[in-house]
Structure formats: C-alpha cells, structure tokens
C-alpha positions as CSV (number, residue, x, y, z in Angstrom):
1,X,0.0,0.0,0.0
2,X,1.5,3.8,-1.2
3,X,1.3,6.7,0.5
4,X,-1.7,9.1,0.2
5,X,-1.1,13.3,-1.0
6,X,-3.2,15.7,0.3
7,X,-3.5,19.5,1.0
8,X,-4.8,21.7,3.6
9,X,-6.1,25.2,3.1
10,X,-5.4,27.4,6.0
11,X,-7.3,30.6,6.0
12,X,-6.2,33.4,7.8
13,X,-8.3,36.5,8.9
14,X,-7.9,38.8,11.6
15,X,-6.0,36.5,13.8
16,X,-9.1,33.7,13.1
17,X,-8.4,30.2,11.2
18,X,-11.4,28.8,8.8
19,X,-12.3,25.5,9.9
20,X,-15.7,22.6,9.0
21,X,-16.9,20.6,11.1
22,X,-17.2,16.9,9.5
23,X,-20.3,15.1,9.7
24,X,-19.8,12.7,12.9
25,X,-20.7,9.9,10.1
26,X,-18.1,8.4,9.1
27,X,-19.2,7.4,5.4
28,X,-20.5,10.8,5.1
29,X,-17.0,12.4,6.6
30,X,-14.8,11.1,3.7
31,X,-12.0,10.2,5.8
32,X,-9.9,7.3,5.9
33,X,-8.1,8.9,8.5
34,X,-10.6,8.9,10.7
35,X,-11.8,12.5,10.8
36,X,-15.8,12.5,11.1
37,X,-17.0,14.6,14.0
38,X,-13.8,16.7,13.7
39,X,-12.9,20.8,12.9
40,X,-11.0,20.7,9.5
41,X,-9.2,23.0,7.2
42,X,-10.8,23.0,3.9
43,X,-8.6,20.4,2.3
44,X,-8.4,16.6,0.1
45,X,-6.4,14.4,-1.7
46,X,-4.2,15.5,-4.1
47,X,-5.6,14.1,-8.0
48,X,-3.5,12.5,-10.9
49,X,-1.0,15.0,-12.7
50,X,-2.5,17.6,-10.4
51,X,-0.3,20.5,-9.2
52,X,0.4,20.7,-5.5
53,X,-1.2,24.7,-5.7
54,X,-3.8,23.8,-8.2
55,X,-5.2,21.3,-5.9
56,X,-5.1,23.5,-2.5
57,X,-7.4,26.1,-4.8
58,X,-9.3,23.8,-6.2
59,X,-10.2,22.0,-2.8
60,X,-10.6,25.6,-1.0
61,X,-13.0,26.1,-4.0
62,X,-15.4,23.1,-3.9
63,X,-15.6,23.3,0.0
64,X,-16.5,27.1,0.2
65,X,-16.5,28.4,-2.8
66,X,-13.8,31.4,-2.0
67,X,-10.8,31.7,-5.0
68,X,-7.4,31.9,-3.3
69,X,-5.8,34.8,-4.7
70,X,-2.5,33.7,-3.0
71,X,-1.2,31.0,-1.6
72,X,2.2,30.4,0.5
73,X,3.8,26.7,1.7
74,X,3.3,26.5,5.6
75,X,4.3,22.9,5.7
76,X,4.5,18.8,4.8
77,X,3.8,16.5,7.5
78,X,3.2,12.6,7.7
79,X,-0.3,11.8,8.8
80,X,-0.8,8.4,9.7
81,X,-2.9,5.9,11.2
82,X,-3.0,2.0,11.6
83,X,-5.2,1.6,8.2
84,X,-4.0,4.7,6.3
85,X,-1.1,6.9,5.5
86,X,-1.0,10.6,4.4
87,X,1.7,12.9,3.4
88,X,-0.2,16.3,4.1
89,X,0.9,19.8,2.1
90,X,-0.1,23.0,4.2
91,X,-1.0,26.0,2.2
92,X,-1.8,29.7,4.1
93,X,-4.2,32.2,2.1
94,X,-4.0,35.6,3.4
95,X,-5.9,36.5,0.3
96,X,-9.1,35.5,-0.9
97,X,-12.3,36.7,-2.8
98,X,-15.9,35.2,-2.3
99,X,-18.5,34.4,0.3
100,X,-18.1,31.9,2.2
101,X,-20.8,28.6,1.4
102,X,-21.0,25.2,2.6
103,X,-20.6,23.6,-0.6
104,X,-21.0,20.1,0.7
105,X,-23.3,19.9,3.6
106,X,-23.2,15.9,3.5
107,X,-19.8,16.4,4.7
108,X,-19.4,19.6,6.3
109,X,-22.0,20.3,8.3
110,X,-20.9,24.2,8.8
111,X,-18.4,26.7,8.1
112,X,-17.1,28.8,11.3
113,X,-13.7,31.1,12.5
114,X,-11.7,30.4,15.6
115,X,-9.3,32.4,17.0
116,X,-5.7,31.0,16.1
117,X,-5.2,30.7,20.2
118,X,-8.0,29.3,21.1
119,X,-8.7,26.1,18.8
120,X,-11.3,23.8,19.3
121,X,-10.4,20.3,21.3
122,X,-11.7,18.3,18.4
123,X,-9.9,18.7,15.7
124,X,-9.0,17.1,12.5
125,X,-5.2,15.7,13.2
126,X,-3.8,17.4,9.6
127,X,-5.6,20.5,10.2
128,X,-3.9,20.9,13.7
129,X,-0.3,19.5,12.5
130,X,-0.7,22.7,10.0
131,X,-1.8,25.3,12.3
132,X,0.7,24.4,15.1
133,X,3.8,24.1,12.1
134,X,2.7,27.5,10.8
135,X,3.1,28.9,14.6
136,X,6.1,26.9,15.3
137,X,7.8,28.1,11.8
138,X,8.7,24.6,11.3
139,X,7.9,23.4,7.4
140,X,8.9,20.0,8.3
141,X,10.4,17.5,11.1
C-alpha cells in the first residue's frame, strides 16, 4: 500500500483560522483517517498529474466556494494511522475573494472562524499539525 497526498487550506483572517466541522458519520466524513465529527481545514487528496497549488485552490473552491488569490507553503507532514497513511501539504491564504458557502453539507456540516489561540479540542489531526507548524515556523520535522 503507497502513500496518500493531500493539502490543507489554511485561511487566515484577523488572527481567526477557517475551519468545518465533519459530519460525525463516518461514510459521510470522507476520511480514511478517521476524521468525522472533527474541525478541519478545507482540504483533500491530491488528483493524478494535479499541481500541488492547483489542488489547494481547487479543494478551497469546492468546499467554500472562496478563490485563493495567494497562496504560500506552511508545511509537509506525515499523517498516519494503523489503516492509512498521508503525506499532508499546508497551504496559508491571506488573500481571498468570495462568500463563504458550505458547498458540501453531506460532509461539512458548517463553516465557522476560531481564534488561532483558542482552537477547538476536536480537531481534524492534519488540520492541527498545519496550524501548530505555521506557529512553530517549522515546514517539516
């Protein structure tokens, strides 16, 4: 079994990170590592002959509808379980334009901003390997 490649969007705004919360069903979460019930960057797997930053916008896209209008490498990290291995890309966007819109309420069941120091408990363990690399400054270890 290979490897996994996905990205996470982190979106930055007045100090406050965008994060979903998954649907608590697992078949309806999408995740094979284990995420349902969880606060998540926008974010997904990487496609076929799909560049690293067309994938982050694309992902940010589908999820929320907002067009990045930059985006910066935060970090890589390895995100694994005992069924399922990820290597995870973190992207930052300072810049956007749109309206936010839950775009797929099956698995996101809403859309909300948290202060960058005061996260939910639950998160998604990708999203909050990216957030705490951006704060560290650490892009990979």
């Amino acid at each position: 079994m290979k490897p996994g490649l996905g990205v996470g969007v982190m979106i930055l705004k007045d100090n406050k990170v965008l994060l979903g919360l998954r649907n608590p069903n697992k078949e309806k979460a999408s995740s094979e590592l284990n995420g349902q019930g969880t606060w998540t960057m926008p974010g997904g797997k990487v496609e076929y002959m799909e560049k690293l930053v067309d994938a982050a916008k694309r992902e940010l896209e589908e999820e929320t509808s907002l067009i990045a209008n930059d985006l910066k490498l935060i970090c890589i990290s390895d995100d694994m379980t005992d069924t399922a291995h990820y290597v995870t890309v973190g992207f930052l966007v300072n810049k956007y334009s749109g309206k936010i819109k839950d775009m797929e309420p099956e698995t996101i069941l809403e859309w909300k901003w948290f202060d960058i120091d005061n996260l939910p408990d639950n998160m998604y363990k990708p999203s909050k390997k990216v957030i705490e690399k951006y704060l560290e400054g650490i892009i990979y270890e």
